[in-house]
C-alpha positions as CSV (number, residue, x, y, z in Angstrom):
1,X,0.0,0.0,0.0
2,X,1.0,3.6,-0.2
3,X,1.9,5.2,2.5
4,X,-1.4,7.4,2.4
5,X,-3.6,4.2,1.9
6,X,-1.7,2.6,5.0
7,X,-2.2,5.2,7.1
8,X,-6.5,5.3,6.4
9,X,-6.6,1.2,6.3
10,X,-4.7,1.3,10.1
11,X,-6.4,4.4,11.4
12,X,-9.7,3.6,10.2
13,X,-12.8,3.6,12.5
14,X,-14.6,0.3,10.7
15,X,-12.7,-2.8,10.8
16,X,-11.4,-3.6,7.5
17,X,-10.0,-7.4,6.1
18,X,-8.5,-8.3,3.1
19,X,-9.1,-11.9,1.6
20,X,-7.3,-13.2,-1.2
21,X,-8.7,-15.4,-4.1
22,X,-8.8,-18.8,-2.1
23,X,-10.5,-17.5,1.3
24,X,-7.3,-16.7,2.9
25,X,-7.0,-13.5,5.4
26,X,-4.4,-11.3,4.1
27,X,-4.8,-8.4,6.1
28,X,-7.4,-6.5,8.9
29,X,-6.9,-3.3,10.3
30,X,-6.6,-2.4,14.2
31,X,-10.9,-1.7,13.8
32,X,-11.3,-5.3,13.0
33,X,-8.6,-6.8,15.6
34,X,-10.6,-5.0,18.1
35,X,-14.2,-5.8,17.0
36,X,-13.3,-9.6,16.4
37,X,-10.9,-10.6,19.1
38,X,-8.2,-12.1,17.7
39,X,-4.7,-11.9,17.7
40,X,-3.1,-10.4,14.0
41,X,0.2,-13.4,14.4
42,X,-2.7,-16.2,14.9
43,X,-5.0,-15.7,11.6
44,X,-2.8,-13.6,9.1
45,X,-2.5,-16.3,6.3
46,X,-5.0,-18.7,7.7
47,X,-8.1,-19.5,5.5
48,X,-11.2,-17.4,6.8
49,X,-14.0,-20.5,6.9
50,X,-11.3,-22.1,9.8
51,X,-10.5,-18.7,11.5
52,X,-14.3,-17.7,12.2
53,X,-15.7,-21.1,11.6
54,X,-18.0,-20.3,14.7
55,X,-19.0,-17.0,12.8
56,X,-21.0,-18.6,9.8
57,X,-21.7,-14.6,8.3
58,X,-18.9,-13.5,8.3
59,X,-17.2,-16.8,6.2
60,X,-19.7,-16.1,4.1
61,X,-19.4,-12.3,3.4
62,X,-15.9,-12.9,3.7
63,X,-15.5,-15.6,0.8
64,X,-15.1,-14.4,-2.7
65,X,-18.4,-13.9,-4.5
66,X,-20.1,-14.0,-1.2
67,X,-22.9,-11.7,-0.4
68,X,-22.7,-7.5,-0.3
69,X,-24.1,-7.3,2.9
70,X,-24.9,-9.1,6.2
71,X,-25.3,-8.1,9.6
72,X,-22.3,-9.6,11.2
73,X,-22.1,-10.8,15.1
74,X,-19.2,-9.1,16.7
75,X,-17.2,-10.0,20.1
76,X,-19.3,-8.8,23.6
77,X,-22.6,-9.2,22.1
78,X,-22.2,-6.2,19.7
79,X,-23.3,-6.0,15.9
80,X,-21.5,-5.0,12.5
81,X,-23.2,-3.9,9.2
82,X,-20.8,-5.8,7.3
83,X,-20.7,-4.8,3.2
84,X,-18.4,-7.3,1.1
85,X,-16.7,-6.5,-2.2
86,X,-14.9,-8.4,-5.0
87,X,-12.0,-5.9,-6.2
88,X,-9.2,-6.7,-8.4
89,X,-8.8,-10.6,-7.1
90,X,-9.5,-9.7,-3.8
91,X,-12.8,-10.3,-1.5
92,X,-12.8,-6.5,0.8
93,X,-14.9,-6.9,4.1
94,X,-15.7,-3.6,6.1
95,X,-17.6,-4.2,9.3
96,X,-19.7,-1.1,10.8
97,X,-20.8,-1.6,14.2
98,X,-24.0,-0.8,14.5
99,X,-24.8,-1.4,18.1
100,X,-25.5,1.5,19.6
101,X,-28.1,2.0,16.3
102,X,-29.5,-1.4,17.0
103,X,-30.0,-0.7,20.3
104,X,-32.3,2.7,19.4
105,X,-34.0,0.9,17.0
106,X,-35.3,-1.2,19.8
107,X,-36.3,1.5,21.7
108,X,-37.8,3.0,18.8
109,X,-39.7,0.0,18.3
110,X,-40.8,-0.3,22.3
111,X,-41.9,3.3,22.4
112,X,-44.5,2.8,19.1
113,X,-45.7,-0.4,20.8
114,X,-46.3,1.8,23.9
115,X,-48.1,4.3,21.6
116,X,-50.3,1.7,20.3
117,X,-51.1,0.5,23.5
118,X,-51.4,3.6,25.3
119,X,-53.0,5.4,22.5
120,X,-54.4,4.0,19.7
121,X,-56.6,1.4,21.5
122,X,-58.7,4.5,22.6
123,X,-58.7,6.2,19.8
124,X,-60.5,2.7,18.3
125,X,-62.8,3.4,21.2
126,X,-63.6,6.2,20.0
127,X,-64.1,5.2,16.3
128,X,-66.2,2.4,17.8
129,X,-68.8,4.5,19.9
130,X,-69.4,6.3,16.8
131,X,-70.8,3.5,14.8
132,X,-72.4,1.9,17.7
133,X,-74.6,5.6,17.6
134,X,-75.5,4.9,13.9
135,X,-77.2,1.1,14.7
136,X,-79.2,3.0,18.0
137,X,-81.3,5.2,15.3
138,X,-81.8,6.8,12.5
139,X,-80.0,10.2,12.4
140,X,-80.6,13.3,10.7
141,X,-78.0,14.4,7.7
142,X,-76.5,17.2,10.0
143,X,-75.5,14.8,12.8
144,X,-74.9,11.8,10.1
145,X,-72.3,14.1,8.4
146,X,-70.6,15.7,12.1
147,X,-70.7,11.4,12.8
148,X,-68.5,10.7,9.5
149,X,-66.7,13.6,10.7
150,X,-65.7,12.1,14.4
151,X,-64.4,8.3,12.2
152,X,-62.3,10.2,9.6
153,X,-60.1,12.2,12.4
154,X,-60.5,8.7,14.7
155,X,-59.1,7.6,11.8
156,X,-56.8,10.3,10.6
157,X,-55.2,9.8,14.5
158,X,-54.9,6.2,14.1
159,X,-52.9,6.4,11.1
160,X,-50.6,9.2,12.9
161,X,-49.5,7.7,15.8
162,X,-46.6,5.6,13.9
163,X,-45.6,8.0,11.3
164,X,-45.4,10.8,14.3
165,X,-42.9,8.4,16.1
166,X,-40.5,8.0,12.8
167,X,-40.6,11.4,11.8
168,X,-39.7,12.9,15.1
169,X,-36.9,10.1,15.0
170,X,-35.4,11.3,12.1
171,X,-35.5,14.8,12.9
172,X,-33.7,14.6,16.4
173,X,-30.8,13.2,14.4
174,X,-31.0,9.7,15.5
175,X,-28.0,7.7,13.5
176,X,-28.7,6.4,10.1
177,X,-27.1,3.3,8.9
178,X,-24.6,3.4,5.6
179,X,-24.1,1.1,3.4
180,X,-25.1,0.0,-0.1
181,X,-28.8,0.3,-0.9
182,X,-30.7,-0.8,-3.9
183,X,-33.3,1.0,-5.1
184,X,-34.7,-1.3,-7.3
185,X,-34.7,-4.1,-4.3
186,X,-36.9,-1.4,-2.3
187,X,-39.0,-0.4,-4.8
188,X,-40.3,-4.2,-5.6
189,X,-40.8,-4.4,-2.4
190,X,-42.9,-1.7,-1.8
191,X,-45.1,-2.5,-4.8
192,X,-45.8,-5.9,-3.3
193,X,-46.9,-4.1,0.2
194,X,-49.1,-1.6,-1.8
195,X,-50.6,-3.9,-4.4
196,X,-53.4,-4.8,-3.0
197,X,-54.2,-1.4,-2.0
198,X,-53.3,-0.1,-6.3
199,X,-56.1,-2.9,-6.9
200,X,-58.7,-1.6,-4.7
201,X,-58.1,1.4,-6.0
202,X,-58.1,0.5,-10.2
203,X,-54.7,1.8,-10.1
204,X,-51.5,0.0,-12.1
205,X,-48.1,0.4,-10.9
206,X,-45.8,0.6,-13.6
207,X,-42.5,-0.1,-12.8
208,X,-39.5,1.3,-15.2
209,X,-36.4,1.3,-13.2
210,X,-33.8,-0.3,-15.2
211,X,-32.2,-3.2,-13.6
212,X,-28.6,-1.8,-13.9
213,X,-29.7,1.0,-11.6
214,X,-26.2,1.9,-9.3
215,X,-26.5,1.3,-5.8
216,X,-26.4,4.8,-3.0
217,X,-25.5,5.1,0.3
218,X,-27.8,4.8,2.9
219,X,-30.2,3.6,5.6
220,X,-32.3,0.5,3.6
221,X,-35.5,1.5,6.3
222,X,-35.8,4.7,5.8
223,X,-35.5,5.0,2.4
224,X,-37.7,2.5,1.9
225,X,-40.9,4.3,4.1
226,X,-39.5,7.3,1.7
227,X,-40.5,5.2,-0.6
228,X,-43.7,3.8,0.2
229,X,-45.0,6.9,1.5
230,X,-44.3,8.6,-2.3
231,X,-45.8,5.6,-3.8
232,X,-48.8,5.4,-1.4
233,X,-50.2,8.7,-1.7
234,X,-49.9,8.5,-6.0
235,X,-52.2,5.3,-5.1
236,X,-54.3,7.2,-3.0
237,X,-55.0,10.7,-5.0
238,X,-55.2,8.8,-8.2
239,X,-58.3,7.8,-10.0
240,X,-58.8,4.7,-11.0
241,X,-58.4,3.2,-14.7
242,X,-54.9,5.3,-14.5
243,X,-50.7,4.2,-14.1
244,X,-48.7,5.0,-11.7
245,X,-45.3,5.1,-12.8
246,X,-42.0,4.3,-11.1
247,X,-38.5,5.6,-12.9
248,X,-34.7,6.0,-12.2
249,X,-32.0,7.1,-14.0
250,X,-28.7,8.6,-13.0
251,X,-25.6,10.4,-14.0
252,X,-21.9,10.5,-12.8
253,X,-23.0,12.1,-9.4
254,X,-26.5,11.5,-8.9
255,X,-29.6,8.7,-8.8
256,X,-32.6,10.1,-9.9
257,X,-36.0,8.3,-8.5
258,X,-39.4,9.3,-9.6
259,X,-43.1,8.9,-8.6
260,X,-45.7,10.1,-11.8
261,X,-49.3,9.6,-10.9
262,X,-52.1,11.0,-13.1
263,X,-54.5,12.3,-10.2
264,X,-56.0,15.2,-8.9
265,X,-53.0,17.1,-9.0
266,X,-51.7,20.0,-6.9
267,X,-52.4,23.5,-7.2
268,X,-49.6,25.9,-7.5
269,X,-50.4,27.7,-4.6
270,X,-50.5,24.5,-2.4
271,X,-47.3,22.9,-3.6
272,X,-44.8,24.9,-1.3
273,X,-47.1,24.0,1.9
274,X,-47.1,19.7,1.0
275,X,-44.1,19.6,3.1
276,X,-45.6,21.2,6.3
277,X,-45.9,18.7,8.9
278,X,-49.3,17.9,9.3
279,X,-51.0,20.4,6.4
280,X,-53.4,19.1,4.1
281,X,-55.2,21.0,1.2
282,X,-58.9,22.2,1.7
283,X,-59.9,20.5,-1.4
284,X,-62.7,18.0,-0.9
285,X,-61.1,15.3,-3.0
286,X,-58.1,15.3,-0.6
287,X,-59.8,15.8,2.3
288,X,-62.1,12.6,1.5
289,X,-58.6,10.7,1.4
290,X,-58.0,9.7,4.9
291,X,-54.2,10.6,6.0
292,X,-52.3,12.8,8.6
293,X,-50.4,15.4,6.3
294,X,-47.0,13.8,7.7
295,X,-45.9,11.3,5.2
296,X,-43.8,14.3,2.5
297,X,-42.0,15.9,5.8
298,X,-40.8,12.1,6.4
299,X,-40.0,11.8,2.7
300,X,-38.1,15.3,3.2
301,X,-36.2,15.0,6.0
302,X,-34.9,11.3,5.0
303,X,-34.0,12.9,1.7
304,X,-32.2,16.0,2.8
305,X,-30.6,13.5,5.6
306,X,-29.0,11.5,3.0
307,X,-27.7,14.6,1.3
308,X,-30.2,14.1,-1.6
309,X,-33.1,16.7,-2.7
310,X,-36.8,16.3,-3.6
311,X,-39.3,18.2,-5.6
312,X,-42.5,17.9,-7.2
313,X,-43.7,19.0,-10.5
314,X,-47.5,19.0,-10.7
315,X,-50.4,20.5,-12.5
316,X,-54.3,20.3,-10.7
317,X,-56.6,17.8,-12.4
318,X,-54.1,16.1,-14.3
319,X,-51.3,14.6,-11.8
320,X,-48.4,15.0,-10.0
321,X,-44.6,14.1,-10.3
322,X,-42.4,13.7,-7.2
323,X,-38.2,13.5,-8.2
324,X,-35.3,12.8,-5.6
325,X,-31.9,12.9,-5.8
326,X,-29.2,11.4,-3.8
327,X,-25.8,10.6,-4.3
328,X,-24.2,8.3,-6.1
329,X,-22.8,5.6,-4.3
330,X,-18.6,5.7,-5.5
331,X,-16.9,2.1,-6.0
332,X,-14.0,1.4,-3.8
């Protein structure tokens, strides 16, 4: 190595191991002595499957052609993000330990179950009573109309209650993971969650993402509610009979992703506001759409956290087009 590249490789903070063609370690960095426990003069040279033969992911994101990424189990009960490349004969491991991140996600998850518990049960109370006052009467349109009223914000709250708790996440700076994300892997997946809800609504999902679409940088959950929350709400404000269409291109710095819909659109004057945190437009059509107004801060704020940009180009009555950018993920 140069002296430069020797300096980075021993002073990085990730743990970092070299394998050559045929499995054998060649070289790890102080990071990965530390995280793994061992001792440099005992596995230097040694073949990888016998060094961590108790660490099955590792072998395997260590071998050539092995995986690009596996959570990896690391000495005193802590966790890696482990990403795995093949580069000019050689198999490059970098391990991330994750388990401070691991450990708020956990908390992050405990605190929404509390939420659900705590909250949305009587919130579903509340939603309940409503239609229990319907089947003791007959009402009159005034009160049948305030009663539709009371389930759509029951509702409205119902939905909030998560999205509240990861948008607030993001936005107090909790840690994000990085490492290699594909798009198309998230996008497919998102179109399975959501295709039921495209066929209740008449609505096709058309996905044109090309399958050589580069890989970014970045945290695999959030960009994937990013995601889901873009494609969700062209499901929702479309009309049915119409496409929904998925796209991606990119350049030498940048992915491109975009969500078309051909739906209600959204006037000029209400496109700067979509981002608020809970705004919605006073038109009927959206209003008759049950949702919270929090899902494009989300989008925002995971955007701008991954260094990308969004913005949406859209004309009322005829449909809307939401674009990110990110970065570019560079090879090693």
């Amino acid at each position: 190595m140069q002296p430069t590249s020797e300096f980075i490789f021993q002073n990085a903070a990730v743990g970092i191991l070299i394998v050559g063609s045929q499995g054998e370690l060649l070289r790890l960095n102080a990071a990965a002595i530390a995280m793994l426990h061992v001792s440099l003069d005992f596995v230097q040279g040694r073949p990888v499957g016998e060094i961590f033969r108790e660490n099955r992911s590792l072998v395997r994101l260590a071998l050539p052609g092995g995986p690009k990424q596996l959570k990896i189990r690391l000495a005193d009960n802590r966790l890696a993000s482990g990403v795995g490349g093949d580069v000019q004969g050689l198999r490059i491991v970098i391990l991330h330990d994750i388990t401070e991140r691991h450990d708020l996600d956990s908390r992050r998850d405990a605190l929404i179950k509390a939420i659900s518990h705590d909250l949305r049960n009587p919130i579903n109370a509340l939603g309940g009573y409503a239609e229990l006052v319907r089947k003791f009467g007959t009402l009159n349109p005034q009160q049948e109309r305030f009663m539709t009223r009371i389930q759509q914000t029951t509702n409205k709250l119902y939905e909030m209650t998560e999205k509240l708790v990861d948008l607030s996440w993001i936005e107090a700076g909790m840690p994000l993971e990085h490492v290699p994300v594909e798009l198309i892997g998230l996008t497919r997946e998102v179109m399975r969650e959501l295709s039921y809800e495209a066929y209740k609504t008449g609505v096709s999902i058309v996905n044109s993402i090309p399958d050589e679409c580069p890989a970014v940088m970045g945290d695999p959950r959030s960009l994937k509610k990013a995601i889901y929350y873009l494609l969700d709400n062209a499901i929702r404000y479309s009309m049915g009979g119409n496409n929904v269409v998925i796209h991606a291109w990119h350049n030498r710095a940048n992915v491109y992703y975009t969500v078309a819909d051909q739906g209600i659109g959204i006037s000029p004057e209400d496109q700067p506001k979509i981002w608020d945190r809970m705004w919605r437009s006073s038109d009927e059509r959206v209003r008759d759409v049950a949702g919270a107004g929090i899902g494009l801060t989300y989008v925002r704020t995971v955007i701008k956290r991954h260094g990308g940009k969004i913005h949406v180009d859209s004309t009322l009555n005829e449909g809307s087009t939401f674009t990110f950018e990110l970065p570019l993920m560079r090879g090693i």
